[in-house]
Biopython code that builds the backbone (N, CA, C, O; Angstrom):
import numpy as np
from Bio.PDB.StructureBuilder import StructureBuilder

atoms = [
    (1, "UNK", "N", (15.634, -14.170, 18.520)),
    (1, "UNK", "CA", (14.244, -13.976, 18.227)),
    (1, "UNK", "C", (14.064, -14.075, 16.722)),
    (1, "UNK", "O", (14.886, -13.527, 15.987)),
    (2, "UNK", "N", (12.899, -14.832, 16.163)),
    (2, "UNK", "CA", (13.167, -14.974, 14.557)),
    (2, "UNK", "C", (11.200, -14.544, 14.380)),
    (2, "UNK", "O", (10.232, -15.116, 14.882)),
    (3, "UNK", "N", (11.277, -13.288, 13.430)),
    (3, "UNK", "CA", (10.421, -13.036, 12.617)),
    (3, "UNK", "C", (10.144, -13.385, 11.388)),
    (3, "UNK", "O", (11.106, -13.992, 10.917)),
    (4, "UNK", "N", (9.218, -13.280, 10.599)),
    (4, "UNK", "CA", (9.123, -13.918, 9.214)),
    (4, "UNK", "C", (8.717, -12.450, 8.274)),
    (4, "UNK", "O", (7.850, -11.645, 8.615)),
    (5, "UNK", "N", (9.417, -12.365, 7.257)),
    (5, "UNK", "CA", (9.178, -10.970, 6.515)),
    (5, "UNK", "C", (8.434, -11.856, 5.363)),
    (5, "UNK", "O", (8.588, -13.021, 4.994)),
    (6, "UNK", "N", (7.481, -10.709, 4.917)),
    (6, "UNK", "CA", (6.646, -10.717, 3.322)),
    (6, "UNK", "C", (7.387, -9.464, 2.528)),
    (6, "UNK", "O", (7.679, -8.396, 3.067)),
    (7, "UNK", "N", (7.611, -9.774, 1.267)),
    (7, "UNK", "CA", (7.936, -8.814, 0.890)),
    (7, "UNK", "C", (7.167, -8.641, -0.492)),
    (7, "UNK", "O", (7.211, -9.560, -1.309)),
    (8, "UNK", "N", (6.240, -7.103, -0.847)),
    (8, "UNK", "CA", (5.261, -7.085, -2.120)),
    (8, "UNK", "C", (5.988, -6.620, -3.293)),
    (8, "UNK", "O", (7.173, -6.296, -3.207)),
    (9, "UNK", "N", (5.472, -6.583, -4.156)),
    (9, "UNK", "CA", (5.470, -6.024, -5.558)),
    (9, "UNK", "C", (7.686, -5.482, -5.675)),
    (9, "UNK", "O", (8.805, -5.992, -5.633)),
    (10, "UNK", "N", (6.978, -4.159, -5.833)),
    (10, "UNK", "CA", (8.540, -3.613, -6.159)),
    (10, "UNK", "C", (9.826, -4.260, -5.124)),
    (10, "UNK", "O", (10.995, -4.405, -5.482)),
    (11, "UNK", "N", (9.315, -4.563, -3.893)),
    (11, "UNK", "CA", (9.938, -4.938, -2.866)),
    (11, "UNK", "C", (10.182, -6.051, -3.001)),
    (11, "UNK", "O", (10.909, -6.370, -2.061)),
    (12, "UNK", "N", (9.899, -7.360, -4.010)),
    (12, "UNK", "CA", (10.173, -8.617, -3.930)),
    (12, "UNK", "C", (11.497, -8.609, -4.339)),
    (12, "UNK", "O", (12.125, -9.409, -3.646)),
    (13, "UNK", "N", (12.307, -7.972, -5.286)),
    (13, "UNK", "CA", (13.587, -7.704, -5.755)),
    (13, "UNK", "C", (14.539, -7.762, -4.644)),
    (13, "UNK", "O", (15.619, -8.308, -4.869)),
    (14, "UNK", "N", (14.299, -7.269, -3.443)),
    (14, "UNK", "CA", (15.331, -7.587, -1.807)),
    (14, "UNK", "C", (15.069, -8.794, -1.302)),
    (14, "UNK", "O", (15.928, -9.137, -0.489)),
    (15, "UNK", "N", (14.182, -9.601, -1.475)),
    (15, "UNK", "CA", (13.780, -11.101, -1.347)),
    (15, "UNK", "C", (15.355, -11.945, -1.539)),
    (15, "UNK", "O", (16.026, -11.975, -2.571)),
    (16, "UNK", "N", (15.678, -12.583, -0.234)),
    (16, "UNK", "CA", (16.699, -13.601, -0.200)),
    (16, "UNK", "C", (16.784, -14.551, -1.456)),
    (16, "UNK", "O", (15.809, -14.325, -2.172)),
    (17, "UNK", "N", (17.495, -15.411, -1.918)),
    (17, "UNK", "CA", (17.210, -16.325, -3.187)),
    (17, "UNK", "C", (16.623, -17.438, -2.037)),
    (17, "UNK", "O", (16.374, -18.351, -2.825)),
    (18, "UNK", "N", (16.273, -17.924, -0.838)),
    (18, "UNK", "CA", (15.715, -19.002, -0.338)),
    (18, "UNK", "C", (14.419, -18.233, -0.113)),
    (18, "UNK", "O", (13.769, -19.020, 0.575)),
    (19, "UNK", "N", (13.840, -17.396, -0.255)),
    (19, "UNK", "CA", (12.266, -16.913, 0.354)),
    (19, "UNK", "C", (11.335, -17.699, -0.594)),
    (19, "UNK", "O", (11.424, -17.603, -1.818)),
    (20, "UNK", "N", (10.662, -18.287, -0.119)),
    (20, "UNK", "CA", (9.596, -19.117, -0.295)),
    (20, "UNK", "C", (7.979, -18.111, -0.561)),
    (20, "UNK", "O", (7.840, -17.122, 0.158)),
    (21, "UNK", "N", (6.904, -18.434, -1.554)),
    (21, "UNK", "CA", (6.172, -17.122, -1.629)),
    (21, "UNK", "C", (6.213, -15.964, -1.198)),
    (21, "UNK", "O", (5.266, -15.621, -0.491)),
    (22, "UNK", "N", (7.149, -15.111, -1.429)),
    (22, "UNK", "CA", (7.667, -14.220, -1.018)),
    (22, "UNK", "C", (7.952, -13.826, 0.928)),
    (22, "UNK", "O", (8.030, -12.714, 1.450)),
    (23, "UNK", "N", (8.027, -14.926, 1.458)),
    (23, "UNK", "CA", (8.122, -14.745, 3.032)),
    (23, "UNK", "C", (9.533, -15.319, 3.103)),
    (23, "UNK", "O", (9.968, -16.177, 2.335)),
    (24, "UNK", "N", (10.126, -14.813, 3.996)),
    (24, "UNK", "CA", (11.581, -15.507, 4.389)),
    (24, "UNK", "C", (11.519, -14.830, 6.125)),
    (24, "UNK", "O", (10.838, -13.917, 6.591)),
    (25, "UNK", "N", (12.519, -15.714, 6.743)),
    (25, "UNK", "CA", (11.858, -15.964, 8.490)),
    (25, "UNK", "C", (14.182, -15.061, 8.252)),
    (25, "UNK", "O", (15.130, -15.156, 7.472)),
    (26, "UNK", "N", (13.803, -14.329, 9.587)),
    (26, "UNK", "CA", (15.357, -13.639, 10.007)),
    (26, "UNK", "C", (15.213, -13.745, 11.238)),
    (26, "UNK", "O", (14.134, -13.688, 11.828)),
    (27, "UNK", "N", (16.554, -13.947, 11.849)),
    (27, "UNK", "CA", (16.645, -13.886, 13.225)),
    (27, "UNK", "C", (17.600, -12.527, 13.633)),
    (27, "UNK", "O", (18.724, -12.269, 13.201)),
    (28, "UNK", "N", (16.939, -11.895, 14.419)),
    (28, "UNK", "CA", (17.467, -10.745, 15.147)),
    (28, "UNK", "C", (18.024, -11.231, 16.519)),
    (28, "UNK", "O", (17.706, -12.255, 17.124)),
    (29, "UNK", "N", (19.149, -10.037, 16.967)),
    (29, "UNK", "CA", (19.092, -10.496, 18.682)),
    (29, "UNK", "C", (18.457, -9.876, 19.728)),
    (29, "UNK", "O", (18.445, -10.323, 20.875)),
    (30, "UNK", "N", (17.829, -8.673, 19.304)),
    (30, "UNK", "CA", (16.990, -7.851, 19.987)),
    (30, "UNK", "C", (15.839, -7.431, 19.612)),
    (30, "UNK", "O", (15.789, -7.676, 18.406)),
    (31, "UNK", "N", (14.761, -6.877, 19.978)),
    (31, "UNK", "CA", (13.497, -6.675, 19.484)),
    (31, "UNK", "C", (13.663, -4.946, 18.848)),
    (31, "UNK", "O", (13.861, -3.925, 19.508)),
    (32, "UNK", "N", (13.538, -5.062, 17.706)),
    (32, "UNK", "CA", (13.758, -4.288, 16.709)),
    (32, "UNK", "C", (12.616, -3.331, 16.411)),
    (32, "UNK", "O", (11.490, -3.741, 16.690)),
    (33, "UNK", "N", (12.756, -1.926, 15.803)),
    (33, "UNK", "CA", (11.696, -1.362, 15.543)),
    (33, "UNK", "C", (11.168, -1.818, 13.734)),
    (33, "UNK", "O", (11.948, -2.501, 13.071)),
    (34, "UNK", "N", (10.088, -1.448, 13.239)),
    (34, "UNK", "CA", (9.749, -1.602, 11.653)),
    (34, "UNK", "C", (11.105, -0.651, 11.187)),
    (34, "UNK", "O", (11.822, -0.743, 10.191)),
    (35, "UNK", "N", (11.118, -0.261, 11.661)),
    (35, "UNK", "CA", (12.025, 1.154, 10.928)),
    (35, "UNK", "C", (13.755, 0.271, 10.629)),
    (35, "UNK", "O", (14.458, 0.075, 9.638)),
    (36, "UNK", "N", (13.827, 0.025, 11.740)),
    (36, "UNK", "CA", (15.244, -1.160, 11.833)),
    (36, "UNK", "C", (15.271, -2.121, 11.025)),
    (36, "UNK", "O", (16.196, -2.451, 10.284)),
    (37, "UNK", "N", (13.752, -2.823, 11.214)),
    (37, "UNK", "CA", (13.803, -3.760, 10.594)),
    (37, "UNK", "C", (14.121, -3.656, 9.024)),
    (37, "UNK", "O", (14.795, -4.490, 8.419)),
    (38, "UNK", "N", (13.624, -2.677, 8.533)),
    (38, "UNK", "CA", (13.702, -2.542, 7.189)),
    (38, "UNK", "C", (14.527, -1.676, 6.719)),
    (38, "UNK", "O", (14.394, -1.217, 5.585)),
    (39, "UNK", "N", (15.917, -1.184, 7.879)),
    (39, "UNK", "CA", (17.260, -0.589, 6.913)),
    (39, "UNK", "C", (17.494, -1.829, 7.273)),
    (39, "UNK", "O", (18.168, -2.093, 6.278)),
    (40, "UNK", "N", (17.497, -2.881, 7.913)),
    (40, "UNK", "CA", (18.596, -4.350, 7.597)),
    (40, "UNK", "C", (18.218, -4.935, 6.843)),
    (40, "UNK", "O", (18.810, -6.013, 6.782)),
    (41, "UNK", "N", (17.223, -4.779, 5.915)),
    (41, "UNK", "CA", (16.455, -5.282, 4.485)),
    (41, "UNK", "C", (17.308, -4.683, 3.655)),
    (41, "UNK", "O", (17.823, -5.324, 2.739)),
    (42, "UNK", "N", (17.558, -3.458, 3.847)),
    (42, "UNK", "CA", (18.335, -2.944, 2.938)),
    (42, "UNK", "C", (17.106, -2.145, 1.697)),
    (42, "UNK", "O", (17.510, -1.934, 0.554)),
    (43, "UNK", "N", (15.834, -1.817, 2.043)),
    (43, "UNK", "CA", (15.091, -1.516, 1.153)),
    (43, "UNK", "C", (14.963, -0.021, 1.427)),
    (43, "UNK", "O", (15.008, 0.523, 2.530)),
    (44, "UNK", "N", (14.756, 0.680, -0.040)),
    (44, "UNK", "CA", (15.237, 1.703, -0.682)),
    (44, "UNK", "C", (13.951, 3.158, 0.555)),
    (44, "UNK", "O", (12.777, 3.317, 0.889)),
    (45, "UNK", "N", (15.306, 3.792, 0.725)),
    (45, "UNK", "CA", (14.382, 4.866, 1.593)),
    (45, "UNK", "C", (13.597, 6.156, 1.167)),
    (45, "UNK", "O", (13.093, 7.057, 1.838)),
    (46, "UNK", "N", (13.669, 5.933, -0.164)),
    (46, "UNK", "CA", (12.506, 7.324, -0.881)),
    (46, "UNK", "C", (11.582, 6.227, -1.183)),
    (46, "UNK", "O", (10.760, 6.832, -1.872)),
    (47, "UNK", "N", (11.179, 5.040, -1.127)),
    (47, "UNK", "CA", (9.531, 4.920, -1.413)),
    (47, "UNK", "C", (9.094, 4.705, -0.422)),
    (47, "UNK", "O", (9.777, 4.166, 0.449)),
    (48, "UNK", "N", (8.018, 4.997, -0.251)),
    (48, "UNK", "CA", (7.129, 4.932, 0.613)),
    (48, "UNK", "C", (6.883, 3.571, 1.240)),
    (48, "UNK", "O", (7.356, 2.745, 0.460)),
    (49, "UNK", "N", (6.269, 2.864, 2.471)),
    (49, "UNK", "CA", (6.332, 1.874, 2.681)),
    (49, "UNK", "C", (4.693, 2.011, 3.427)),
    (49, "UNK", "O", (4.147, 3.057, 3.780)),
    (50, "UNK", "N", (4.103, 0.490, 3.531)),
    (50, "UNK", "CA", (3.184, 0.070, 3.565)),
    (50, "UNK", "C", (2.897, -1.002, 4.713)),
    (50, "UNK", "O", (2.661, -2.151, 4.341)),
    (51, "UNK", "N", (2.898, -0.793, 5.718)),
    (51, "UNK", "CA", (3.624, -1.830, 7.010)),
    (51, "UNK", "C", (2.902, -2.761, 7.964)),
    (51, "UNK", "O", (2.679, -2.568, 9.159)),
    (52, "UNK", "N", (2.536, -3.941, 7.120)),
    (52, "UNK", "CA", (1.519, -4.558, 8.645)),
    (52, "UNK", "C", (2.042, -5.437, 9.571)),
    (52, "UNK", "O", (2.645, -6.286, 8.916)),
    (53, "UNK", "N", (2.096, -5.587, 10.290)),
    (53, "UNK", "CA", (2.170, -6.943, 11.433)),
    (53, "UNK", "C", (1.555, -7.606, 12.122)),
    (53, "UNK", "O", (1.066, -7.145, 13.154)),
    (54, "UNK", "N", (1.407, -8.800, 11.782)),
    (54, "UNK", "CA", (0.346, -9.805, 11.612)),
    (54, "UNK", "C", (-1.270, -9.308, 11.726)),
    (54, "UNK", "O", (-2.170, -9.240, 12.563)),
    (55, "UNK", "N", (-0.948, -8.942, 9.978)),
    (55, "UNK", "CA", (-2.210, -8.343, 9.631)),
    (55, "UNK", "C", (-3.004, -7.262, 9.880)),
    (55, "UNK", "O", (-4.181, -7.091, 9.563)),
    (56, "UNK", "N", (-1.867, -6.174, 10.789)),
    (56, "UNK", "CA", (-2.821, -4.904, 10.849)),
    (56, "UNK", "C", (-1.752, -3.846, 10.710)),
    (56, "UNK", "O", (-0.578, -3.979, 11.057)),
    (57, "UNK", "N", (-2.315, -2.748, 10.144)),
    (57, "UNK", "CA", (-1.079, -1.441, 9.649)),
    (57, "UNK", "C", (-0.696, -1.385, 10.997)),
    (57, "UNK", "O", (-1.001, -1.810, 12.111)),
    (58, "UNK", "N", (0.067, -0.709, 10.434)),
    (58, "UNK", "CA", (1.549, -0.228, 11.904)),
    (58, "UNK", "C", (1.961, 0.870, 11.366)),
    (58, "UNK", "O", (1.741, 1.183, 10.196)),
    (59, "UNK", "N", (2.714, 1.669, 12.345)),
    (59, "UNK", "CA", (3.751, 2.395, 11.660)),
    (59, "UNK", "C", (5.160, 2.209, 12.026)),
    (59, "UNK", "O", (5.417, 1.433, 12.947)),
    (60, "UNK", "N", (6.061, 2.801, 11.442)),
    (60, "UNK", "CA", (7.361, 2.335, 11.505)),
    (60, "UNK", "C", (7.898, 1.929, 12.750)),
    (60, "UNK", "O", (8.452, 0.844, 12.925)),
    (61, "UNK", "N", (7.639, 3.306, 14.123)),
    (61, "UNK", "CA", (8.217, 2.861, 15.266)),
    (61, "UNK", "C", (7.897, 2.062, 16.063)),
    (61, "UNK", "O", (8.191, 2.140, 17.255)),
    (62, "UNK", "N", (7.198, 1.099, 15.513)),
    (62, "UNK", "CA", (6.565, -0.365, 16.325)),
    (62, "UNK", "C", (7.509, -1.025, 16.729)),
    (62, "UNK", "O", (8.240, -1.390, 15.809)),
    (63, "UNK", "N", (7.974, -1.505, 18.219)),
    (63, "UNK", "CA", (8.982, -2.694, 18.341)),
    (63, "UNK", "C", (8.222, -3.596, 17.715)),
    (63, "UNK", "O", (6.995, -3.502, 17.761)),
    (64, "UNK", "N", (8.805, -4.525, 17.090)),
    (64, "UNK", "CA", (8.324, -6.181, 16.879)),
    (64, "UNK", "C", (9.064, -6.831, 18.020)),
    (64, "UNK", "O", (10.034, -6.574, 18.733)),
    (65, "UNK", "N", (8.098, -7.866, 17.862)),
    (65, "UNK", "CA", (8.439, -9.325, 19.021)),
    (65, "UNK", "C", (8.713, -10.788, 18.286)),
    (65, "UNK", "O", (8.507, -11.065, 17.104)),
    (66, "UNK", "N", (9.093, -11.407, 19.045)),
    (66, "UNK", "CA", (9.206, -13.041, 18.620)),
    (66, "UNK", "C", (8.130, -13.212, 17.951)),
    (66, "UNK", "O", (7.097, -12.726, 18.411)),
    (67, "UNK", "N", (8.092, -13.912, 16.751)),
    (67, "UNK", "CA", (7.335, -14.786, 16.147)),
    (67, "UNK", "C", (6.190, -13.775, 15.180)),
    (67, "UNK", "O", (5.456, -14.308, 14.348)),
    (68, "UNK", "N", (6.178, -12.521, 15.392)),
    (68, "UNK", "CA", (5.958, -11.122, 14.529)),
    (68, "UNK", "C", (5.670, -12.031, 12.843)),
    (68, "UNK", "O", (6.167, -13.134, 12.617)),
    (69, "UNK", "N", (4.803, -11.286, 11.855)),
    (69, "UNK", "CA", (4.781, -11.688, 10.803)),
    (69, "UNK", "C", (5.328, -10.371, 10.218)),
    (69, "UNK", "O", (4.440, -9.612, 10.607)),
    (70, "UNK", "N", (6.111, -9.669, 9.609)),
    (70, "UNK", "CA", (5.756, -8.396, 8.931)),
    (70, "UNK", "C", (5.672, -8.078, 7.574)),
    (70, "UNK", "O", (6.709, -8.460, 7.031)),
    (71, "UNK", "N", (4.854, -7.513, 6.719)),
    (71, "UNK", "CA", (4.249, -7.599, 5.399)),
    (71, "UNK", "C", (4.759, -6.342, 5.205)),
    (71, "UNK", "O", (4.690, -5.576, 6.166)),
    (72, "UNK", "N", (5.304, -5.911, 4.087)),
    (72, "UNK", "CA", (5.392, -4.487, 3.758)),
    (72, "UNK", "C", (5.339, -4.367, 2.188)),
    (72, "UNK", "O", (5.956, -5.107, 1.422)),
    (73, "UNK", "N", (4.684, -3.542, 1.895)),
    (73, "UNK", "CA", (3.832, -3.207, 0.326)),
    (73, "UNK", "C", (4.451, -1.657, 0.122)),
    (73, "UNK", "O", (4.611, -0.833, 1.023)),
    (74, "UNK", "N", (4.711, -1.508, -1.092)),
    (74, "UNK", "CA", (4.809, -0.106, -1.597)),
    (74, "UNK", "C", (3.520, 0.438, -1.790)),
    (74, "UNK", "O", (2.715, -0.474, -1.977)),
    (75, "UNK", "N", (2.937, 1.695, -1.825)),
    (75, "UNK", "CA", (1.391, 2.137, -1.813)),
    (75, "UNK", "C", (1.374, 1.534, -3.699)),
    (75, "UNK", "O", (2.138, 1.322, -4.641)),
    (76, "UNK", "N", (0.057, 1.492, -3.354)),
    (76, "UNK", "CA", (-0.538, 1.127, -4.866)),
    (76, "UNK", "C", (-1.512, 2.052, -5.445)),
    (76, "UNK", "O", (-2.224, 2.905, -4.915)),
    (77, "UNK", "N", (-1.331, 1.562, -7.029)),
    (77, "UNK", "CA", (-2.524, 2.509, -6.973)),
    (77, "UNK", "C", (-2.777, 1.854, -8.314)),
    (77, "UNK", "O", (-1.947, 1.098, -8.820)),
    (78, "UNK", "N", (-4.336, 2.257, -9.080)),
    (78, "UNK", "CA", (-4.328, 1.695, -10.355)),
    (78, "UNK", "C", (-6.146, 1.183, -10.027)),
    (78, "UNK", "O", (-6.741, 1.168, -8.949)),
    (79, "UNK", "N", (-6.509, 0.910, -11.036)),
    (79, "UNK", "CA", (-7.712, 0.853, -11.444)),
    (79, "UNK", "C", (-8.689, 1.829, -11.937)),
    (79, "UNK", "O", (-8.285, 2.687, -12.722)),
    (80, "UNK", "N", (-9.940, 1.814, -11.576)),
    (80, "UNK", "CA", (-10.793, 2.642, -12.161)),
    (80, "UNK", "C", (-11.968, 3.008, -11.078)),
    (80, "UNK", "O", (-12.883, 3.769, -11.393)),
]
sb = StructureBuilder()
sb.init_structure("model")
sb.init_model(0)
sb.init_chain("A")
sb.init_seg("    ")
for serial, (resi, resn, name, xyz) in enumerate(atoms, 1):
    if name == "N":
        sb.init_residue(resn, " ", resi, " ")
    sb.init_atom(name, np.array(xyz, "f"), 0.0, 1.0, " ", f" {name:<3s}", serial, name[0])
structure = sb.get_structure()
C-alpha cells in the first residue's frame, strides 16, 4: 500500500533527499495508524503534531488507507 507524506516547516528536516515539494510517496505493508506512521518518520516526539489526511485534521489513531495523502505541520503561531 503506498501513501504520500507532506512534511511542514520544522518537519521538512526528516524529508528523504528525493522528496519533491516537500511530499515523498512510502510504501507500507499494512494499513498503519498516524501515530505509526510518524514513529517510522522518525519525527521527534515532544512537539506537537498537526495531522491532516487528505485535507482534513485527524488525530493520531486514524488507520490510513491506500493512496491516503498525509500532511503534518508543527502548531504555528505568529502574527498580530
Amino acid at each position: 500500500m503506498k501513501i504520500t507524506v507532506k512534511l511542514f516547516a520544522t518537519f521538512r528536516d526528516f524529508l528523504p533527499k528525493d522528496a519533491v515539494n516537500a511530499a515523498f510517496g512510502i510504501e507500507v505493508e499494512q494499513e498503519p495508524t498516524v501515530q505509526e506512521l510518524i514513529k517510522t518518520l522518525n519525527l521527534p516526539r515532544d512537539i506537537p503534531k498537526i495531522v491532516l489526511i487528505n485535507g482534513r485534521q485527524t488525530e493520531e489513531d486514524i488507520t490510513l488507507h491506500d493512496g491516503d495523502t498525509v500532511s503534518i505541520f508543527p502548531p504555528l503561531a505568529g502574527g498580530r
